[in-house]
Structures are given as C-alpha cells and as structure tokens.
N, C-alpha and C positions, 0 to 999 in steps of 0.2 A: 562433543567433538574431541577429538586428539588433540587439540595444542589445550583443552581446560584439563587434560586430565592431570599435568601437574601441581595443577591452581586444588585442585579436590584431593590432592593425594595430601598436598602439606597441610590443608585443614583439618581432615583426618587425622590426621596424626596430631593436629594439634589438638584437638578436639578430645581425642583417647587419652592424651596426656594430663587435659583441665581436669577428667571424670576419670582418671585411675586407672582406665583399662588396658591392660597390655596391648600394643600392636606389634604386628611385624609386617614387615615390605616386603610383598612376594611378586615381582613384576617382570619375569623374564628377566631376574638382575644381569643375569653374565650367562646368556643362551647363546652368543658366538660358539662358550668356550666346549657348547656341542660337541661340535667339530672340531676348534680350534685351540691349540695351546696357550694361547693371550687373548685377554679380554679388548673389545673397543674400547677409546676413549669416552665415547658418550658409557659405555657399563660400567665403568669405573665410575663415573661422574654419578649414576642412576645410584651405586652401593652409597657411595661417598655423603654425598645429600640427605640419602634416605636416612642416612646415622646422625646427619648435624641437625635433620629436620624434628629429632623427636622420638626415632624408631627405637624398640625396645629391641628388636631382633632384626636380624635380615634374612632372607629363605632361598636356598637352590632349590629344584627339583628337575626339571630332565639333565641340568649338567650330571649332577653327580648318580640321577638313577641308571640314564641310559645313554650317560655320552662316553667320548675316547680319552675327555681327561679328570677324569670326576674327582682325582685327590689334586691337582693343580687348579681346578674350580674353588675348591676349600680351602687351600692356601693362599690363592690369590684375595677371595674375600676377606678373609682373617689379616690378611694384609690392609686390603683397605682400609677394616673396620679399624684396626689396627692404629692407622694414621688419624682417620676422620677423629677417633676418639681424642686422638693427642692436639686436635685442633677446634676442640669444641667451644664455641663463644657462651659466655658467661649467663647464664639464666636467671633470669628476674622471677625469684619467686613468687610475688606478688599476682603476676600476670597466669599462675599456675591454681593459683586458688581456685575452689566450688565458691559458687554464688554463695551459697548458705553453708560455711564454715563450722563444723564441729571442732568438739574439744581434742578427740582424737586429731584431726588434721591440723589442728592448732599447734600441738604438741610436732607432729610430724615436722611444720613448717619451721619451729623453733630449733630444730634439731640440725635442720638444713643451716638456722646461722652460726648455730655452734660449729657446725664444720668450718665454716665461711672461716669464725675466730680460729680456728686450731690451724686453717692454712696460713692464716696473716701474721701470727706469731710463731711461725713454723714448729708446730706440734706435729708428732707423727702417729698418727692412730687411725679406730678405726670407729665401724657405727655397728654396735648390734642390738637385733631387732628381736623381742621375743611375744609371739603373734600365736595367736588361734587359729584363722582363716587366711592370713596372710596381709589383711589388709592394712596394715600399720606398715609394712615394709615396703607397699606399691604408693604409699602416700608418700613414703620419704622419697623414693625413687623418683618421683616427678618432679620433686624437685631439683633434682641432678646434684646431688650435695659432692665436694669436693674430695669425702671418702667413700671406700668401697662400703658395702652394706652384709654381714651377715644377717640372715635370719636363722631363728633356731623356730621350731614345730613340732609338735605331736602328731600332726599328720603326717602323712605319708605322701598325699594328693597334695599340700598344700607345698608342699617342699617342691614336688614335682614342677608345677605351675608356679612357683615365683625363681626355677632356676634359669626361666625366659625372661624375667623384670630386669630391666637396665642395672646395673650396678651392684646386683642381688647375688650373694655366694649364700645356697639354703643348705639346711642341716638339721637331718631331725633328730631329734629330743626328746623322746618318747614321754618322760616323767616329766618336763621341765615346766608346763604350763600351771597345773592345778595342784602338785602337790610339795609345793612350797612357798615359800614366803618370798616376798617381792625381791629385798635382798638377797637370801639364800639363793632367788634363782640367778640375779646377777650374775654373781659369786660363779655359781654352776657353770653361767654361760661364757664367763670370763675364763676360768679353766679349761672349758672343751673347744675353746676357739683356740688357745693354746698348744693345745693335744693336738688338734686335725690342721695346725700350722698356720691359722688363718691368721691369729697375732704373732709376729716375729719378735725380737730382740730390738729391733729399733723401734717399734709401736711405744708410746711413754703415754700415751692416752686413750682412754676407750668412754664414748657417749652410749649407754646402753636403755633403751627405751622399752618399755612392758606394759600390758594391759593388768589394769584389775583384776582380781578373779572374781568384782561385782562387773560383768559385760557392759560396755557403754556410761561405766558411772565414774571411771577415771583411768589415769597412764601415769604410769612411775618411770619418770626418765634421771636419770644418774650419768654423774660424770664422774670417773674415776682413774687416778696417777697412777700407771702401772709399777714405777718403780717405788711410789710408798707402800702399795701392796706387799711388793715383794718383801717389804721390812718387816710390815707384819708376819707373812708368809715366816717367814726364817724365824723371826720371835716366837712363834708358835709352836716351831718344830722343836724348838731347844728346852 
C-alpha cells in the first residue's frame, strides 16, 4: 500500500548502506517541476529525507528530459542536497557494520574514527583511498566519515561507479595500484590529489588507506602532516 512505501524506501536504504551498495532515490523527486518552476513542499521534503536517510545519490528523469524547466530542476536539487547535507545527524558506525566483519572493513571503520579525531581537534584534511575494485572506498563511505574521500584506481569502470558513492571525489591512476610500493604509492597519491586540487593549502592532514598487493591478506593505512612533508619536500630539493 502507499502510506508503507516510505516505511520500505528507509529500509532500503538502510539495508544498501549495512552491505555496501550504492543506492540512489529515484521517486518522481520533483515531477511538479514538469511543468512547474518550484518544486512542492512535500518534493522538497521527498529530495531532503531521501539525503538524511542514507541515499548515495538522488535522480531526475522527466524534469530534466522532457520538461519546461530541466536546469531549475538541477538546481533546485542541488540546493536541497545542498542543505540536507549540511544537516546530516551523526552516524553511529557501529550500527553500519556486516554481521561478519573483515579486516578490510575493520580497517575501513577505523578510518571513519580517525576522522571522527581530526574533526574534534580541528585538523583539516582529507581521506584517500587507494582500491582495485573500489570496495575499500564504498566501506568508508558508509560510514559517513567527517571527511570527503578521494579514491585513486587503475580502472577506468571503477572510477566511473564510485563517482555515485556518497562523499567519493574518484580519480584514476593508471600505475598506482601494482607497481609500487605501499609508501611510494602514498607519496604518489598525496601529490596528484595536490595536482588535481583535491588537497588545498589549508589540508595539514591526510589519512591514506591501501590494499595489499597480496588481495585480501592486508591494508596499509597511514597518516600523514602535510606540512612536515613539505619540510622534507624542500630538504630534498636543495
């Protein structure tokens, strides 16, 4: 019946959340704005919820394919997600865990409270992820850690599909998986987040997380002072 279907929609999602998998909310979010230049209250309410309840994405489809305001449909979402974002209540990651916990999500979940610390003693940085398949970077994401998240990839596909994961800025990396060393790739990943602007001048810390190149046998995660970096950096050059 219509009044469970928002009882099944928040399960869903939370459900996608516990086991990793991307969702997105695609429910007729703002089908007024067909016709109409402003969305209803109840569509606003439907985007707004769908973002605090869990959702990785939210979806137009006839606003912007075949209505009369399809760039004020995209902006007015973006607005809302916009807002919902900046009002998100605090995630217990605990409640986010698989029943049967791997090392990888172990690591993942650990990652999440290193954030947790870098907001409470206001550090400013960020999280990057460096993945095969992507799945280290859709771990961290469910837990809604309090920084954004690069990932870097040698895919192509996998970049593609985590630029939908909540909190996920992807970037691929063609060399950066297999043919270096756990460090070196850091190091690598720390400079081309640099390069493509993802760490600014006020970032002073970066949590960088890696798999093995033995699959499944471990995860190298590092934390590292951007500006004692840089001291090396210059030492270096001179």
């Amino acid at each position: 019946d219509a009044w469970d279907v928002p009882k099944w929609q928040k399960e869903m999602v939370r459900r996608c959340n516990k086991e990793t998998k991307p969702v997105i909310v695609a429910t007729q979010m703002l089908e007024s704005m067909t016709e109409n230049s402003r969305p209803t209250r109840a569509e606003a309410s439907d985007v707004y919820n769908a973002v605090i309840d869990g959702a990785d994405a939210v979806m137009l489809s006839g606003e912007s394919s075949v209505g009369k305001y399809p760039i004020e449909a995209v902006r007015v979402m973006n607005e809302i997600v916009r807002v919902a974002q900046g009002n998100m209540p605090d995630r217990d990651p605990k409640a986010y865990d698989s029943a049967e916990k791997n090392l990888t999500e172990t690591i993942c979940h650990a990652s999440c409270t290193i954030a947790h610390e870098f907001k409470e003693v206001n550090f400013s940085g960020k999280i990057i992820v460096i993945t095969n398949k992507g799945r280290a970077a859709r771990l961290i994401s469910k837990y809604r850690p309090d920084l954004p998240i690069l990932a870097f990839s040698d895919s192509e596909r996998v970049v593609r599909e985590l630029n939908l994961v909540w909190g996920v800025r992807a970037h691929h990396f063609p060399d950066i998986v297999d043919d270096l060393g756990l460090e070196e790739k850091a190091m690598a990943a720390i400079k081309t987040a640099k390069e493509i602007g993802y760490l600014s001048a006020l970032d002073d810390k970066v949590c960088v997380i890696s798999a093995s190149r033995y699959i499944g046998a471990g995860v190298f995660t590092g934390v590292y002072d951007l500006n004692a970096l840089k001291v090396y950096e210059n030492a270096t050059k001179k």
